[in-house]
C-alpha positions as CSV (number, residue, x, y, z in Angstrom):
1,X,0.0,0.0,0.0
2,X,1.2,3.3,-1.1
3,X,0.9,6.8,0.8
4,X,0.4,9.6,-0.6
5,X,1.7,11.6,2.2
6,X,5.2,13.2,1.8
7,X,7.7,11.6,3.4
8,X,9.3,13.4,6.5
9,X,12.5,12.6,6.1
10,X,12.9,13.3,2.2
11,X,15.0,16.0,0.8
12,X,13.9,18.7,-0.3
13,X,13.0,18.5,-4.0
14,X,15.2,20.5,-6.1
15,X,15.2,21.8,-9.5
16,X,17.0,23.4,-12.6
17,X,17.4,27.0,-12.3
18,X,19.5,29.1,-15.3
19,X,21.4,31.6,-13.2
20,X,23.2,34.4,-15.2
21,X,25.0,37.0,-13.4
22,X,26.6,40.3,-14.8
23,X,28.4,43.1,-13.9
24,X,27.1,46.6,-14.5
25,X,29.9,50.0,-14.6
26,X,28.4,52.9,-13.8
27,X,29.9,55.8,-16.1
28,X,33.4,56.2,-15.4
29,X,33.3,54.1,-11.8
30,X,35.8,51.9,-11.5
31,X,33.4,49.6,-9.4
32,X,31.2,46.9,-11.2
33,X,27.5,46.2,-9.9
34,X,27.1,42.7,-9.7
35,X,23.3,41.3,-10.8
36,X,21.9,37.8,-11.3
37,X,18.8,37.1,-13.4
38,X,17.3,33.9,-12.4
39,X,14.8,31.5,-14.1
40,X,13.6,27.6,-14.1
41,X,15.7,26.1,-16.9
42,X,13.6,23.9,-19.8
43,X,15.1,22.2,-22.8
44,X,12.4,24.5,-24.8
45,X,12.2,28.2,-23.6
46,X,9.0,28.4,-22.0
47,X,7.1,31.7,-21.3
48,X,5.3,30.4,-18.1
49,X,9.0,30.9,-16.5
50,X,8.9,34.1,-15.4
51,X,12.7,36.0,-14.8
52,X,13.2,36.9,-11.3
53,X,16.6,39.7,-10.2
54,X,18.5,40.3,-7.4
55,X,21.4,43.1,-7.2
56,X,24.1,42.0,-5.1
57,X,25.6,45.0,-2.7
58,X,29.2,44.6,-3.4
59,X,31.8,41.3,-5.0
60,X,32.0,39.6,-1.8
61,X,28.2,39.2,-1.2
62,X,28.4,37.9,-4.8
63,X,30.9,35.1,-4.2
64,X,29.2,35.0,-0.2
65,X,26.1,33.3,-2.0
66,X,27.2,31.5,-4.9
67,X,30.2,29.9,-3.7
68,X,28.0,27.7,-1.4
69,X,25.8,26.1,-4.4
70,X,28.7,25.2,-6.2
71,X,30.5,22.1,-6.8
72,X,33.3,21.2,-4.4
73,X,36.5,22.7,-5.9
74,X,34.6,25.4,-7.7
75,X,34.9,29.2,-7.0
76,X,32.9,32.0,-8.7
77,X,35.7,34.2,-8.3
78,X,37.4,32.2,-11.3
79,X,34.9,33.4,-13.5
80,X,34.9,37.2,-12.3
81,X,36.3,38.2,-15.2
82,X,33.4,37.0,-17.5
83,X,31.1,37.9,-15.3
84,X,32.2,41.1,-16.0
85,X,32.0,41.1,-19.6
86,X,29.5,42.2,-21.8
87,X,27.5,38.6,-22.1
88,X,28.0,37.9,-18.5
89,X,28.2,34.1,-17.3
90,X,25.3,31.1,-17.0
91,X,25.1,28.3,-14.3
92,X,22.8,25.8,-14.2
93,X,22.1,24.5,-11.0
94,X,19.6,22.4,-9.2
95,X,18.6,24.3,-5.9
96,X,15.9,23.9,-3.7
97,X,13.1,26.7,-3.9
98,X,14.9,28.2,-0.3
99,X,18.9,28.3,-2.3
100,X,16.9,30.0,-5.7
101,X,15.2,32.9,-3.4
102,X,18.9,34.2,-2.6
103,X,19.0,35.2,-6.0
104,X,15.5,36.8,-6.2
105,X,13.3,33.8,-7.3
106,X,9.9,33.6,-6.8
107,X,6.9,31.1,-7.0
């Protein structure tokens, strides 16, 4: 007999998310304003998947929440650089709905 209850002990469920973050100069300011756009990845683009944002206060609060959702060995400060660029930089992660609303997303 199957129950349709959730299990108490599971994990919780976790999906794709496409994550692109960018830098932003202001005029002639030295300092780059770091941004991620956030949205549920699918093989076809879909329009239901709304784009969620979230500006980050400064670089470390940048790598302060990315750094945890990334592999072991993996550091978003070796990708600054294209971050920084014009087309900015795409991860695709699977996060729980709680790691996806530290880059703006919401249900």
């Amino acid at each position: 007999m199957s129950s349709l209850e959730p299990k108490s002990n599971a994990a919780p469920r976790r999906h794709r998310f496409l994550l692109h973050l960018f830098g932003a100069r202001e005029g002639e300011a030295e300092e780059c304003r770091y941004m991620a756009t956030i949205r549920l990845w699918a093989a076809r683009g879909s329009k239901r998947s709304g784009t969620h944002e979230r500006a980050f206060t400064d670089e470390n609060d940048l790598i302060r929440t990315v750094n945890p959702l990334l592999e072991n060995g993996s550091d978003v400060r070796d990708v600054l650089s294209h971050i920084e660029s014009p087309d900015g930089f795409f991860y695709l992660l699977h996060l729980t709905a709680e790691e996806a609303c530290k880059f703006g997303w919401r249900r």
